[in-house]
TORKOL-4160 file (C-alpha; in steps of 0.2 Angstrom, whole numbers, padded with zeros to 4 digits, m for minus):
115
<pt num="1" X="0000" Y="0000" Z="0000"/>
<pt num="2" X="0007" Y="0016" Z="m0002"/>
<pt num="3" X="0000" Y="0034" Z="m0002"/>
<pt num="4" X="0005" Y="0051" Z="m0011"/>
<pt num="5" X="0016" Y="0066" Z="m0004"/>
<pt num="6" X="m0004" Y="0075" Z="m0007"/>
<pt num="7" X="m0012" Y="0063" Z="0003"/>
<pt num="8" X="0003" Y="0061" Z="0017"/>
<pt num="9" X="0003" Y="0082" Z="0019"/>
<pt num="10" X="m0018" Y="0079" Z="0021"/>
<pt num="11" X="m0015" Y="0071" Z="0037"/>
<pt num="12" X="m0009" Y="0087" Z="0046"/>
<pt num="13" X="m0024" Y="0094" Z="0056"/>
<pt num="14" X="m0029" Y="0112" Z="0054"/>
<pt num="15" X="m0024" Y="0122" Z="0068"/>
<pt num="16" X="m0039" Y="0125" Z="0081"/>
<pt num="17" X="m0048" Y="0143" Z="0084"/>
<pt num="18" X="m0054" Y="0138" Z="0100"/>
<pt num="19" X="m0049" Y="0133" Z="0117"/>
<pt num="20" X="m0039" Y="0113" Z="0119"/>
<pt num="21" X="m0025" Y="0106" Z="0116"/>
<pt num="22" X="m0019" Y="0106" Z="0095"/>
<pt num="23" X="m0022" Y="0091" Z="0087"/>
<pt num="24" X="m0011" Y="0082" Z="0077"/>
<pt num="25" X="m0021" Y="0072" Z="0064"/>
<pt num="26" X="m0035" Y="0078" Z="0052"/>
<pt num="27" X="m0053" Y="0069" Z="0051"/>
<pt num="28" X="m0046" Y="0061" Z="0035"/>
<pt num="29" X="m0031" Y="0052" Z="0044"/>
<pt num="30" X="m0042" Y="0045" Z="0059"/>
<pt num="31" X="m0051" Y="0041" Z="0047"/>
<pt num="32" X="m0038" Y="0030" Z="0036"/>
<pt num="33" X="m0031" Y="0022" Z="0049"/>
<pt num="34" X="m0048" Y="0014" Z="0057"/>
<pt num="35" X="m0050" Y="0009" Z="0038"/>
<pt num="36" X="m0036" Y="0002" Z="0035"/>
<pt num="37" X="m0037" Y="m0007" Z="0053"/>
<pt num="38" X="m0054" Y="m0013" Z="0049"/>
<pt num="39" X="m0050" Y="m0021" Z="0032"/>
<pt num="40" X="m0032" Y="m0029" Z="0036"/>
<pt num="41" X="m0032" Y="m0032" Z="0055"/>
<pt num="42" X="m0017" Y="m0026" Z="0056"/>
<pt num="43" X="m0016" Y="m0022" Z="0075"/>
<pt num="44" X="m0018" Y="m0044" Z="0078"/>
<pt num="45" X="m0011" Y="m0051" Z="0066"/>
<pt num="46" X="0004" Y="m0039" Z="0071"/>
<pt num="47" X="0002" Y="m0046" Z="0088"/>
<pt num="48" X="0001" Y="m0063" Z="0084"/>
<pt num="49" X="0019" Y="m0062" Z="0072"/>
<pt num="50" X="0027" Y="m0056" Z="0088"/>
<pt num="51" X="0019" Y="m0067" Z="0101"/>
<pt num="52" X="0023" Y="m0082" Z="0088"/>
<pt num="53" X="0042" Y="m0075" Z="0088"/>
<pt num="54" X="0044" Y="m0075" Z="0105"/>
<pt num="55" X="0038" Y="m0092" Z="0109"/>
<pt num="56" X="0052" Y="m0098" Z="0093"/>
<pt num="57" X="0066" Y="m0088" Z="0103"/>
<pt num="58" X="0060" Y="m0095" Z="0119"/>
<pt num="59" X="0058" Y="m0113" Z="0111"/>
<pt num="60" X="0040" Y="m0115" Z="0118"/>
<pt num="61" X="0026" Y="m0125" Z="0108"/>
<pt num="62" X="0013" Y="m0118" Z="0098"/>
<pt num="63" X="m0004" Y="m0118" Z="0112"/>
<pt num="64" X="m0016" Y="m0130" Z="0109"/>
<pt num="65" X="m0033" Y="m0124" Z="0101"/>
<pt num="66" X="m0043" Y="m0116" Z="0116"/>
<pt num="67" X="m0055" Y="m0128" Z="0126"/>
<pt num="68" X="m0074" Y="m0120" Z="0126"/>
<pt num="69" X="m0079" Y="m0107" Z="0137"/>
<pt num="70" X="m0091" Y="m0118" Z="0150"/>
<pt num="71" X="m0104" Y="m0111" Z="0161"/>
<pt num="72" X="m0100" Y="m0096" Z="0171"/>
<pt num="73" X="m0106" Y="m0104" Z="0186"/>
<pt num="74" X="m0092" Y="m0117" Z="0184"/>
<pt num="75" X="m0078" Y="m0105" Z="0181"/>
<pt num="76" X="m0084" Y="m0094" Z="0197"/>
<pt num="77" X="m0082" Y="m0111" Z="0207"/>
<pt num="78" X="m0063" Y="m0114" Z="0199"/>
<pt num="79" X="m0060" Y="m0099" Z="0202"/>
<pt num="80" X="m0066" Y="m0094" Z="0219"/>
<pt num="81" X="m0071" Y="m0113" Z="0226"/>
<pt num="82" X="m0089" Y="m0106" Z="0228"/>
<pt num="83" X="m0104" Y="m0115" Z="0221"/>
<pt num="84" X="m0118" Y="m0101" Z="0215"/>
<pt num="85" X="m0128" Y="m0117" Z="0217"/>
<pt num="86" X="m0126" Y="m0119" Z="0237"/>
<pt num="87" X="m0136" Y="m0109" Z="0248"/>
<pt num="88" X="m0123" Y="m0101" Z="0257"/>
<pt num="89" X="m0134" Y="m0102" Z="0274"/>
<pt num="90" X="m0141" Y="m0119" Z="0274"/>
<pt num="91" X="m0132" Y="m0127" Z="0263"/>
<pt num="92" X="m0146" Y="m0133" Z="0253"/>
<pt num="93" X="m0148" Y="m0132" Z="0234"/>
<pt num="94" X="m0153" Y="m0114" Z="0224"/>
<pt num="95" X="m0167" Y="m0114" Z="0215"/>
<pt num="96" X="m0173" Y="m0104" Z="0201"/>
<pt num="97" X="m0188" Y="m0095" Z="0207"/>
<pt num="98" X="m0190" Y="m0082" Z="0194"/>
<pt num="99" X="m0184" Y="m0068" Z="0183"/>
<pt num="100" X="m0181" Y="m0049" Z="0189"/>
<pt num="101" X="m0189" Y="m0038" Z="0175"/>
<pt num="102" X="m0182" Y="m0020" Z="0174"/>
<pt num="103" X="m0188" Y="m0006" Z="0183"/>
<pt num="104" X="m0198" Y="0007" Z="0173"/>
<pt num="105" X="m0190" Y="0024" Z="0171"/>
<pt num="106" X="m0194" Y="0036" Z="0185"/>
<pt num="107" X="m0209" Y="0047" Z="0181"/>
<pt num="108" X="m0206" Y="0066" Z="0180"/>
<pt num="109" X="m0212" Y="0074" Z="0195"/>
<pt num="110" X="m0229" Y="0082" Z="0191"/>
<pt num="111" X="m0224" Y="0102" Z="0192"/>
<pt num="112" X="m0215" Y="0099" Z="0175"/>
<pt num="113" X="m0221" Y="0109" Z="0163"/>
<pt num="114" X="m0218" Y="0100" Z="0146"/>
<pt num="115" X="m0223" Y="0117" Z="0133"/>
């Protein structure tokens, strides 16, 4: 890929009129670089190269693939050692009883004059 001296010297932001710091990229720059980042990954397949490199140099086997991600209940127990399925008090099973639904937005208080 490459890009023209125009297109380079378009990258340079204008300076600002109002109050803040100056920044140093235009729009158009922002917005190449999230283009080009969303079209060629570049950010992980960059990451990968070097993480790949570093296990050769440290002579460490590729990882196996992933196992898949189980129930979040079971991690918290490896993790922690505590079941989300003991009643922490008795000692008994948790049940299910039901699902929360969301509370409704507060209501405007009635002096609020909408005109």
């Amino acid at each position: 890929m490459w890009f023209t001296d125009e297109a380079i010297a378009g990258w340079a932001a204008e300076p600002r009129t109002t109050r803040g710091g100056q920044p140093r990229y235009s729009p158009l720059a922002i917005l190449t670089a999230l283009t080009i980042h969303a079209v060629f990954r570049l950010a992980n397949r960059h990451r990968t190269a070097k993480l790949a490199f570093c296990r050769d140099l440290l002579a460490v086997p590729p990882p196996s693939d992933p196992e898949p991600p189980g129930r979040r209940q079971d991690r918290l127990r490896d993790l922690t050692g505590h079941d989300l399925e003991v009643c922490p008090g008795c000692g008994g099973r948790m049940l299910p009883y039901g699902t929360l639904r969301p509370r409704p937005p507060p209501r405007p208080p009635m002096w609020c004059d909408s005109s």
